[in-house]
C-alpha positions in Angstrom: 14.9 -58.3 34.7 18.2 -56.3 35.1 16.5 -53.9 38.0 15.3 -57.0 39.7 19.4 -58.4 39.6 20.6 -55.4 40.8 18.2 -55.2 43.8 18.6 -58.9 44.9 22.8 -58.4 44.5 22.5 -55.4 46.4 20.2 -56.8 48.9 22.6 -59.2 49.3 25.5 -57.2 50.1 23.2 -55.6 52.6 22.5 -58.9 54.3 26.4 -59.5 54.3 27.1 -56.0 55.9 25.0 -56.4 58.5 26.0 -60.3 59.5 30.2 -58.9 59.7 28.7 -55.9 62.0 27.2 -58.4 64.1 30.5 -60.3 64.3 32.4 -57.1 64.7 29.9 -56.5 67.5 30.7 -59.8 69.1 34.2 -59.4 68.6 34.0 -56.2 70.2 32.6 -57.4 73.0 34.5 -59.9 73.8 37.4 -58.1 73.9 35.5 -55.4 76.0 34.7 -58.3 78.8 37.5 -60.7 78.4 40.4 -58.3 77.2 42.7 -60.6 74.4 41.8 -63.9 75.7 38.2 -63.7 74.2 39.4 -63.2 71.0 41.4 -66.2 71.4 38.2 -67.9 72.5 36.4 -67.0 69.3 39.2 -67.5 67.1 39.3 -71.5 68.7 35.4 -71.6 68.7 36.0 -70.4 64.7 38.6 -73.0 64.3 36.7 -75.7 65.6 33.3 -74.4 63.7 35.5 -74.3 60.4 37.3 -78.2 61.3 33.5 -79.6 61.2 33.2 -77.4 57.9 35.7 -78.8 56.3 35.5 -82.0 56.7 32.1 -81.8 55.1 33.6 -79.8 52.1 36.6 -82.5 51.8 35.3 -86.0 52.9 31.7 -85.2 51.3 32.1 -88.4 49.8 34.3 -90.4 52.9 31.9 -92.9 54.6 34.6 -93.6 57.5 33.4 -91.4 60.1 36.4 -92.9 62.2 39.1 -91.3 60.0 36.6 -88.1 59.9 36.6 -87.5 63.6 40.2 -88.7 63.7 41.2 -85.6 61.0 39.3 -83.0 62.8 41.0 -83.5 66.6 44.2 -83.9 65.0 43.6 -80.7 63.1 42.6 -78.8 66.5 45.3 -80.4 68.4 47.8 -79.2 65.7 46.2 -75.5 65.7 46.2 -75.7 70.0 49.9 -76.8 69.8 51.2 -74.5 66.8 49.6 -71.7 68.5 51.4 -72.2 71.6 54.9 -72.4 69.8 55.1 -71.6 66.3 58.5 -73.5 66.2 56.4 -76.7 67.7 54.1 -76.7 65.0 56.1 -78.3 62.7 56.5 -81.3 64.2 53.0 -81.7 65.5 51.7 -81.0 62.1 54.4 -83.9 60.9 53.1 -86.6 63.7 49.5 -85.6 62.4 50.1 -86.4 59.2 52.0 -89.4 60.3 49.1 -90.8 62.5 46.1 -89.9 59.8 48.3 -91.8 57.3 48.4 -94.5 60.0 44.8 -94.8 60.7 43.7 -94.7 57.0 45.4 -97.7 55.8 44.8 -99.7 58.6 41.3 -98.4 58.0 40.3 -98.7 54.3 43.4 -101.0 53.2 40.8 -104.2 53.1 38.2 -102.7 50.4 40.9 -102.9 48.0 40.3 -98.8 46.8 43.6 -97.8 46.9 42.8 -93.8 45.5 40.3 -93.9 48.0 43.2 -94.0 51.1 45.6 -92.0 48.7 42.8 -89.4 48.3 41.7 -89.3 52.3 45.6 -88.6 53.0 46.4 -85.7 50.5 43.2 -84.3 51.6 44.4 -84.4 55.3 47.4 -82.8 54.2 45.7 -80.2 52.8 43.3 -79.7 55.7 45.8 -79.9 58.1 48.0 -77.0 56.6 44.7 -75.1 56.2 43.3 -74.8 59.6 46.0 -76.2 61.8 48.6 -74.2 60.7 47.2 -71.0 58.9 45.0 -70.3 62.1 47.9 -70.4 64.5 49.4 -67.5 62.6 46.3 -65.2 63.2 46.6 -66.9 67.6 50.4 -65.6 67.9 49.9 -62.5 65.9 48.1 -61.1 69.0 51.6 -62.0 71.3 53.7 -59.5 69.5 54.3 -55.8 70.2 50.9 -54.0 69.4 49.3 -57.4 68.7 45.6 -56.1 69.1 46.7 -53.6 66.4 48.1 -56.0 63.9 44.8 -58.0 64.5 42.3 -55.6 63.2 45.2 -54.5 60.5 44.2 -58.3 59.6 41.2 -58.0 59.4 40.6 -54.5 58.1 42.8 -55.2 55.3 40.6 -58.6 53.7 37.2 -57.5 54.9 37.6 -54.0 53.2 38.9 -55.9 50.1 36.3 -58.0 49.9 34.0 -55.3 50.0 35.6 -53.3 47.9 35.8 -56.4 45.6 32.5 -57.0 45.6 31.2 -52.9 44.8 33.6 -52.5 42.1 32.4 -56.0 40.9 29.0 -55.4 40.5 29.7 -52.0 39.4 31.9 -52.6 36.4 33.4 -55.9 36.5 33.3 -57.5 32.9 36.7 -59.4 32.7 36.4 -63.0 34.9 39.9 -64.0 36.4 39.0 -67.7 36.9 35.3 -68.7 35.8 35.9 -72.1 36.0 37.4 -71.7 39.6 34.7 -68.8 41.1 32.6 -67.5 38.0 31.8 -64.3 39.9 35.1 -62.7 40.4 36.2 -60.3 37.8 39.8 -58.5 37.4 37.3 -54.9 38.2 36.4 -56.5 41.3 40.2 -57.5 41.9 41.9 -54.4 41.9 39.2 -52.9 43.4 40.0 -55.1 46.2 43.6 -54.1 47.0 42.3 -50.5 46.7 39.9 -51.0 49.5 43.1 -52.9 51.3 45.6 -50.4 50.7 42.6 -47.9 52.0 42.1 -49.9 55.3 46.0 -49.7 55.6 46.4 -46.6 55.4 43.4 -45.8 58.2 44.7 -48.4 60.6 48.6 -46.7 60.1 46.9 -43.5 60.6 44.9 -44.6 64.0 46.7 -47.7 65.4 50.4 -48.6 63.6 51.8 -45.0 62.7 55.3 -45.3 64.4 56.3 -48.2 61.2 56.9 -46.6 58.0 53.8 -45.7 56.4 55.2 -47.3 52.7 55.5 -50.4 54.3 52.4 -50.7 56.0 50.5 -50.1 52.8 52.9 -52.2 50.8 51.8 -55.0 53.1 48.6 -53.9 53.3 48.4 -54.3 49.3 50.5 -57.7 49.5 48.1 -59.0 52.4 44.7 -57.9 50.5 46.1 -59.3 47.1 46.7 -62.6 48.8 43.4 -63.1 51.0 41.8 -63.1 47.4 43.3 -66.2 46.8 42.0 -67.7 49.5 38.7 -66.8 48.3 39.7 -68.8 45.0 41.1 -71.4 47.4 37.7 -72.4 49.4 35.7 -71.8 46.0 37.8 -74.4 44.7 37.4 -76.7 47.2 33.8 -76.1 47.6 33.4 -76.7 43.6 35.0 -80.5 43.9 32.3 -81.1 46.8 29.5 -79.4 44.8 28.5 -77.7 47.7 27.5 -73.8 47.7 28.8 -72.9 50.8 30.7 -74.1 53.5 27.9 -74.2 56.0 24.8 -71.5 57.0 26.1 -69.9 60.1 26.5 -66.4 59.4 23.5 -65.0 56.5 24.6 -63.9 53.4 28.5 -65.2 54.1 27.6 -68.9 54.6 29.7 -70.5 56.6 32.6 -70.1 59.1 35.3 -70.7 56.4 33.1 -68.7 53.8 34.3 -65.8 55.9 37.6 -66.9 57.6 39.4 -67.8 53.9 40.9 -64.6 53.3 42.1 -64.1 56.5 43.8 -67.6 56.6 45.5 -66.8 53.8 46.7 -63.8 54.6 47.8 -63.9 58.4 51.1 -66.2 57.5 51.6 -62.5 55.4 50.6 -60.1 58.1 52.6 -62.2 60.3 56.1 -62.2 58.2 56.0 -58.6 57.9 55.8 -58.2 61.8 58.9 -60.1 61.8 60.6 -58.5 59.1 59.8 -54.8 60.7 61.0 -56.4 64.5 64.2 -57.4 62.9 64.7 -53.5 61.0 63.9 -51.9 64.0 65.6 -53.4 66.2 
């Protein structure tokens, strides 16, 4: 019985492996063909994938398909904006969240179910911060000075930590950090994580950022890796109140767009801070 759960987990890892090559391969290529600009592309065609993804995850239960529609453009619009201007994204987002908490009581005030239009407008919030602001940060990361090289620094540092996470898990993880949030993830699997992070750090310092201080980059790197976990947490959370097992079936053995994309949304507001803070000691 134990041989047989080691040989699906592991067959599942291998399933996962090869779906992020493919993506790599696609991300690859894009930039290959299309230079910056089709990683822009696929990082809107993600965005918009992921808006449809959520709103199953948070609206499971929402029968207005009005206000459902009405969340996800407003979501997209506030990501196209943000990631235009950074500094406009604030007041988009605040107009969204003005508009959605417009449309919903005019909407569902008659039926009398006041947590129902108090529930549809923290969760718009929520969604809103999630994908029409986080995203942006990963968009403008590619504007600054090496931008290509921060990008796969992004990505280096959660995708090796969730790897890492996941090997160290099976391997030896006993302690659980939140069972009742993601029963899986253990404090083994954890710190094995930010090792894999720090790792990626180092290589991508070594290869692509090596004229920054190398204790920074693997500070950040650490920082960046530790916090992606939490957006693991974050969409298991979320997925938990829908009772839904993933966020869609898009990509085998991740699930969904978001199943993929949480630790980098978490961590590109990160990333992106430290560019700033190492633009501003350089300079």
């Amino acid at each position: 019985m134990a041989r047989s759960l080691q040989m699906t987990t592991w067959k599942s890892f291998l399933t996962r492996a090869i779906s992020a090559l493919v993506a790599l391969a696609i991300i690859i290529g894009l930039y290959f063909y299309m230079g910056v600009n089709g990683i822009k592309i696929l990082i809107s065609l993600a965005v918009a994938v992921g808006s449809w993804e959520l709103v199953g995850i948070l609206f499971k239960k929402e029968s207005s398909w009005f206000l459902k529609i009405s969340f996800m453009v407003l979501t997209l619009v506030t990501f196209g904006l943000t990631s235009v201007a950074l500094n406009l994204g604030i007041f988009v987002f605040a107009l969204a969240v003005v508009l959605l908490c417009i449309l919903s009581l005019l909407t569902l005030h008659k039926k009398g179910d006041l947590p129902r239009i108090a529930d549809f407008q923290a969760k718009s919030v929520l969604g809103l911060v999630y994908l029409g602001l986080f995203p942006a940060f990963v968009f403008r990361l590619l504007e600054v000075m090496q931008g290509l090289s921060w990008f796969i620094f992004l990505l280096a540092v959660v995708f090796a930590g969730d790897t890492m996470a996941y090997v160290f898990g099976v391997l030896i993880g006993k302690h659980k950090v939140m069972p009742s949030v993601s029963p899986k993830k253990t404090w083994q699997g954890s710190i094995g994580g930010i090792i894999g992070s720090v790792i990626a750090g180092f290589i991508c310092w070594n290869y692509l950022l090596n004229n920054y201080p190398v204790g920074f980059i693997l500070g950040l790197a650490a920082v960046s890796g530790f916090v992606g976990q939490f957006g693991d947490f974050f969409e298991s959370l979320l997925k938990r109140i829908a009772d839904v097992k993933d966020s869609g079936k898009i990509m085998p053995g991740h699930g969904g767009v978001l199943d993929r994309i949480d630790g980098v949304l978490f961590a590109s507001p990160v990333i992106f801070f430290g560019v700033v803070i190492l633009s501003h000691l350089l300079s």
